[in-house]
BABA-866122 format. One record per residue: x, y, z of N, C-alpha, C in turn; residue in three letters. Coordinates in steps of 0.1 Angstrom, whole numbers, plus 5000, padded with zeros to 4 digits. Layout:
// BABA-866122
XYZXYZXYZALA
...
// end
This chain:
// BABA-866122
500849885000500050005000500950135000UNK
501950145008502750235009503950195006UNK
504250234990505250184983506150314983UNK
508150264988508650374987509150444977UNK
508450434963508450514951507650594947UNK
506550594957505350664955505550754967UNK
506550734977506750884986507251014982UNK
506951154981506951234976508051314984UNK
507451294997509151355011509051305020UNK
509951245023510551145031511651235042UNK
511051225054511451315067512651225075UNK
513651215072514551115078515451175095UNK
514951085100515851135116515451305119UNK
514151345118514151465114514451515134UNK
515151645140515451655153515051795152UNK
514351875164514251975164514352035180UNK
515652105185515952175195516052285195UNK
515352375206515352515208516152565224UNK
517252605222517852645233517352765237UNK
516352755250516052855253516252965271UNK
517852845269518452975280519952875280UNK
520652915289522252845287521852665293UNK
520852685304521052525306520152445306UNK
518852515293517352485294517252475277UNK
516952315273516852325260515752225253UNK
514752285247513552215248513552145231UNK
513251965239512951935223511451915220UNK
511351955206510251985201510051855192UNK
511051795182510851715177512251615180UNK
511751455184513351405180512951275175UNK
513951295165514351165156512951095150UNK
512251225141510751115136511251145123UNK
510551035112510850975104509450945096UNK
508951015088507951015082507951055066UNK
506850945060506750975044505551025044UNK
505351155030504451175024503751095013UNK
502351065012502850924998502151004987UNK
501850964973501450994962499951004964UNK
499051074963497351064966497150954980UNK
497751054987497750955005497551025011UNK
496851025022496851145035497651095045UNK
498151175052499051095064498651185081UNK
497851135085497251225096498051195109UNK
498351295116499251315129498451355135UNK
498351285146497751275160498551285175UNK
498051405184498551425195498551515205UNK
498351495218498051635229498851745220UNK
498451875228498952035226500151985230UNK
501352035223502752045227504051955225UNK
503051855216503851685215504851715200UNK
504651835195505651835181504851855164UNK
503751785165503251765157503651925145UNK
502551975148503152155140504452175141UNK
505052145149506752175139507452055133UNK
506751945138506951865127506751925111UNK
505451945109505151965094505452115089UNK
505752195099506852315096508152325089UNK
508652235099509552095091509352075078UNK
508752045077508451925060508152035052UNK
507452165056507252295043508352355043UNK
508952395053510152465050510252625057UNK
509052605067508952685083509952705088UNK
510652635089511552575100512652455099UNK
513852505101514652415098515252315111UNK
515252195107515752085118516852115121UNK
517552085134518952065142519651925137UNK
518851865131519351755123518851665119UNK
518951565105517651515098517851575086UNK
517051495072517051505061515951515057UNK
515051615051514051615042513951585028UNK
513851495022513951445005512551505002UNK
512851524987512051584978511951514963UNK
511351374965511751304955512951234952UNK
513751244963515251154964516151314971UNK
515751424968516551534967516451614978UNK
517651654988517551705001517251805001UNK
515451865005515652035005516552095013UNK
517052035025517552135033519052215027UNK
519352155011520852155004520452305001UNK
519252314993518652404982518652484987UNK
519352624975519652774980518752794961UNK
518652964971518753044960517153024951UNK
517253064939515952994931515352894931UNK
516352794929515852634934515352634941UNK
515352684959514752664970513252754965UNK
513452884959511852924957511052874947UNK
511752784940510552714932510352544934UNK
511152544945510652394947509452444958UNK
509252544964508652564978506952574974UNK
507152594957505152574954504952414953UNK
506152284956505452214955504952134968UNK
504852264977504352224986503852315000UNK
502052324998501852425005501052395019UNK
500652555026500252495042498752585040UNK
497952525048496852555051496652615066UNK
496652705078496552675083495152695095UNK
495852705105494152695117493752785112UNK
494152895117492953025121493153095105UNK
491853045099492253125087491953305089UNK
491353365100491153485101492153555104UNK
493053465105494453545109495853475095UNK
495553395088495953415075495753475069UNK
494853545064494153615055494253735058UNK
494953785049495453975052493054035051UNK
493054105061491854135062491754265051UNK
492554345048492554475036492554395025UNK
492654285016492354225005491654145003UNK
491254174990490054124986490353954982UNK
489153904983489053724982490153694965UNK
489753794963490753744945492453784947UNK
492453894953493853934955494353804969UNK
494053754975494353664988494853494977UNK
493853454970493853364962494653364954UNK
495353474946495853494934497153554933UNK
497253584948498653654955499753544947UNK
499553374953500953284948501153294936UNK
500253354925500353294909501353444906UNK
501353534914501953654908503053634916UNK
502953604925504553584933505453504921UNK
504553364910505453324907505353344891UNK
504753434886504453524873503953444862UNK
502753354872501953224864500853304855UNK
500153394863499553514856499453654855UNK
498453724848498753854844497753904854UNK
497954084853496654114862495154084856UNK
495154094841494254064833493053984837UNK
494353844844493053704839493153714855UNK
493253814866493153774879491453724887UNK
490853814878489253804875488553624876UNK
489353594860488553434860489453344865UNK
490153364874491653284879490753234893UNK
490453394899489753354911488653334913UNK
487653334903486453274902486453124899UNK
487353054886487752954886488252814898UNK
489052944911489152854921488252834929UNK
487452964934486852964943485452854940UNK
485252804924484252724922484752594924UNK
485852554926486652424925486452424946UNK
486452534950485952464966485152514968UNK
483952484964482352494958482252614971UNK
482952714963482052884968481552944954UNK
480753054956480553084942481553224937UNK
481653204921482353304921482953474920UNK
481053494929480853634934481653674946UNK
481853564954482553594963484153644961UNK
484953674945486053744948486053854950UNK
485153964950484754054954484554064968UNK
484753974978484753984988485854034997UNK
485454065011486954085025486453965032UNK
487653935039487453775046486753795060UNK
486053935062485453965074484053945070UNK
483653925060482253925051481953765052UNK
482553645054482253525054482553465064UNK
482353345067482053285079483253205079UNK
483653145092484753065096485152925085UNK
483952865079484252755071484352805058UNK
483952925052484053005037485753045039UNK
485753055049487153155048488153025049UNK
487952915054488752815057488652765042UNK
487652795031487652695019488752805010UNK
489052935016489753065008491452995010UNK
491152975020492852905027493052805020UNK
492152665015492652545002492352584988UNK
491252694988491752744973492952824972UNK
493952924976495052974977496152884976UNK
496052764987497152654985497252554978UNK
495852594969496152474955496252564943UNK
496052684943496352724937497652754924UNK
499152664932500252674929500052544920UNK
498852434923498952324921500152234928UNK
500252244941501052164945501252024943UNK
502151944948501851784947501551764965UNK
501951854972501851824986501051924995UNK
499851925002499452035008499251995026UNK
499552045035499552045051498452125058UNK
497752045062496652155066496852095080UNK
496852255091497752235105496252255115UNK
495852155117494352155123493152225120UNK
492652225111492152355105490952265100UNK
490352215109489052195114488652205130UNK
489652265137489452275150488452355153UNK
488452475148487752595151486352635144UNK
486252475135484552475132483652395136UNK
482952415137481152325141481252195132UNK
480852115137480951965133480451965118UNK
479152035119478951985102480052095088UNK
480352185094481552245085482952165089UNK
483252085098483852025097484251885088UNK
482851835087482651735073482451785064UNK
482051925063482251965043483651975039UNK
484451995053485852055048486651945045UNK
486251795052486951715051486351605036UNK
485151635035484951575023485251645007UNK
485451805011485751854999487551824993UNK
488351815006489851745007489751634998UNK
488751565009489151424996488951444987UNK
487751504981487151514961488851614960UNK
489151704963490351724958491551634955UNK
491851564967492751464962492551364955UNK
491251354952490951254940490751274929UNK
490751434925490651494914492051504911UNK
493051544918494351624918495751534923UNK
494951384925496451314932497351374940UNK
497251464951498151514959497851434974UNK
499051444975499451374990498751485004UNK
498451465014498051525020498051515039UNK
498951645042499351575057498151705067UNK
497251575074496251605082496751675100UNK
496951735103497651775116496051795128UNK
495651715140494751715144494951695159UNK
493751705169494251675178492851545182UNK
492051525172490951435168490951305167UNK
491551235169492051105166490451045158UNK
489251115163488150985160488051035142UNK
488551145144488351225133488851195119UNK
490151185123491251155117491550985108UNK
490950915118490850765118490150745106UNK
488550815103488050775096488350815078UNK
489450925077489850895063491550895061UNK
492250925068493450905067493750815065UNK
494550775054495550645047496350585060UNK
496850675064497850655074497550755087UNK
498050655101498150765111499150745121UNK
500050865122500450895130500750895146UNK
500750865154500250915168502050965175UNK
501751075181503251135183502551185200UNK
503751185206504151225220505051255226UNK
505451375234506451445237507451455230UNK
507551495215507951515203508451395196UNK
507451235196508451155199507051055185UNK
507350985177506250915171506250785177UNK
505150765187504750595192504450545183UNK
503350565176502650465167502850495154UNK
503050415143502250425128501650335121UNK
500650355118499850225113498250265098UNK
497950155093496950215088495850285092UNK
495150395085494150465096492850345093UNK
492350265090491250185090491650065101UNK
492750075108493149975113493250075134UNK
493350195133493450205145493050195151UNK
491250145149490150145161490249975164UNK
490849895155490849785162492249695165UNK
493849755162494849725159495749805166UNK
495249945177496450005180497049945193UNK
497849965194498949845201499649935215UNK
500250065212501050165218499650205234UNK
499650175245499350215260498350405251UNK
499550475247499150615248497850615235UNK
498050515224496550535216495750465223UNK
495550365229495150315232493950415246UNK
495050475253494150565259493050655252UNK
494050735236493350805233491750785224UNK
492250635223490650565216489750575230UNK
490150525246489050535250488550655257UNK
489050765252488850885258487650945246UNK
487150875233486450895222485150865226UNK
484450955228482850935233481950895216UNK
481150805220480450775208478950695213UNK
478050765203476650745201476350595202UNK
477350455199477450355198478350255211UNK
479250345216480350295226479150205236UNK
480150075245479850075252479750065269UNK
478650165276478650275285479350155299UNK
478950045297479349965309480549955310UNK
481650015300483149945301483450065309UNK
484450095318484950145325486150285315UNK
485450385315486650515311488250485316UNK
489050445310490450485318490750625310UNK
491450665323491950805323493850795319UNK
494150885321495650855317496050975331UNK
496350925339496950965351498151085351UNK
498051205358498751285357499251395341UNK
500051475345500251575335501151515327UNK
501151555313502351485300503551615307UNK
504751525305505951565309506651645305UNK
507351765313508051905305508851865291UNK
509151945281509951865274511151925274UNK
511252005284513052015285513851945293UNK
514851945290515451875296515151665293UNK
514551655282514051515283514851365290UNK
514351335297515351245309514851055301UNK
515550945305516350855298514950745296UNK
514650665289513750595290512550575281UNK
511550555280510650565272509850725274UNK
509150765270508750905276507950885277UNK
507050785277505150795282505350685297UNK
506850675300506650595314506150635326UNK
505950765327505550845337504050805340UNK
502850745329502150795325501650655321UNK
501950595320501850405314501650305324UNK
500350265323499850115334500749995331UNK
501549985321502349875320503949955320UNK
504150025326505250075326505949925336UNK
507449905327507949785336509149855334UNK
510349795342511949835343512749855333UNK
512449835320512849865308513049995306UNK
511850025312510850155302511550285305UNK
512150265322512250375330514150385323UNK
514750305319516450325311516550265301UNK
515650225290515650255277515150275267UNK
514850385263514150445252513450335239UNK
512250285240511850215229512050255214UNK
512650185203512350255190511450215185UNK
510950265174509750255163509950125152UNK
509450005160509649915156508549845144UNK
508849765137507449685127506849615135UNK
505549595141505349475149504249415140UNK
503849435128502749395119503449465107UNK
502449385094503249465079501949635083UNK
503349745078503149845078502149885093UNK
502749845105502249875116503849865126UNK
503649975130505150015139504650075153UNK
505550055162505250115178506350125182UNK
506350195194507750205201507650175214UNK
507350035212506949985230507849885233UNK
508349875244508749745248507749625256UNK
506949655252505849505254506249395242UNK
506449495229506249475218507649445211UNK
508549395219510149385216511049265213UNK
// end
């Protein structure tokens, strides 16, 4: 299913440290290892603070790792200077949360949309007219709306302004960084079903950033589950509700309230607060926090192992 010819970028050993005083240094991301695939979503799952967003900061070109390789079809962006680096960077764009604060509020819905094609002198002022009518009908708005300010539409219109703009370049790769968080359930499922008709129209790879796991499960190719900047789990997303293996999904499946669950089984909670991440100390890092935490756990760090085809964890249960 996830064939390594059809990965688009390939995140190798990717490390991310921020020294933020002489003896205080916080990791954000260490040592994850993630592909983009060809018409694949790849959804990342995880509490506030676990890495995820600068992971895929990472992978656009936000933010550069303390160490680690990003491939771009075999080819290391992190090499790329100069022009190279600004025209590889449309083939791969970000969507993010708060689109009211993406969106310059003094420009109009055509100038917001049409901004990338002039940055990269794809078009004239001429055709900026049917350029942004043309997109805005491809994420079924109509195309009266380029005549609009992004203060004139509602949270999920303005959120469909943010994937018309970043396909605009026609990418092969687009990152959208939670950006269903801050809408009402049912604009939540337009946004996520208009994604898919896009990548099914457009074959682009697509990395889901969420903190939703029930959400996430039900169309992502793949999922993620990351903690204290660290990836526990990877596996298929049709497979997490009955296949996840790692203590920390496991909690986060039964923290998932559902109209079907059932009410007699007992809630487990996941005991105490997720751990500072400075200073990260030796061991597994969800041992603080793990009902099967045994003597392993507490002096040596589990790696991200195969324990199934195309199913990986970083547990020592599983070793």
């Amino acid at each position: 299913m996830f064939k390594p010819g059809d990965a688009i970028i390939e995140a190798r050993h990717l490390t991310k440290l921020y020294q933020v005083s002489r003896s205080k240094c916080l990791t954000a991301c260490d040592d994850i290892s993630l592909n983009f695939y060809r018409n694949q979503t790849l959804g990342i799952v995880g509490e506030s603070g676990c890495g995820k967003s600068t992971f895929v900061r990472m992978a656009v070109g936000l933010e550069k790792p303390t160490s680690g390789e990003i491939l771009f079809y075999g080819k290391n962006r992190l090499e790329l200077k100069g022009e190279e680096l600004r025209l590889n960077r449309r083939n791969i764009q970000m969507i993010f949360q708060d689109p009211s604060e993406a969106l310059h509020p003094r420009m109009k819905v055509k100038e917001i949309i049409c901004e990338p094609l002039f940055n990269f002198n794809l078009i004239k002022k001429s055709q900026m007219e049917s350029k942004a009518r043309e997109l805005l009908e491809m994420v079924e708005l109509p195309g009266s709306f380029a005549e609009r300010f992004p203060h004139e539409m509602s949270g999920g219109q303005r959120q469909r302004i943010g994937i018309a703009r970043a396909l605009s370049l026609e990418p092969e790769v687009i990152i959208c960084d939670e950006i269903t968080s801050a809408l009402d359930v049912s604009a939540q499922k337009m946004i996520v079903e208009l994604l898919l008709d896009l990548q099914n129209r457009k074959q682009i790879s697509i990395g889901f950033i969420s903190h939703d796991l029930a959400l996430v499960q039900q169309f992502a190719h793949q999922v993620a589950v990351m903690y204290l900047g660290n990836v526990v789990e990877l596996m298929n997303g049709k497979e997490v509700s009955t296949k996840a293996r790692h203590p920390y999904t496991q909690a986060l499946l039964d923290s998932i309230f559902d109209l079907h669950m059932d009410y007699s089984k007992e809630i487990v909670s996941i005991d105490s607060e997720i751990p500072s991440p400075f200073n990260v100390q030796e061991g597994c890092p969800f041992k603080e926090r793990c009902i099967h935490c045994m003597t392993v756990c507490k002096t040596e760090k589990p790696k991200l192992m195969e324990i199934e085809p195309y199913h990986l964890a970083a547990c020592h249960r599983y070793g």
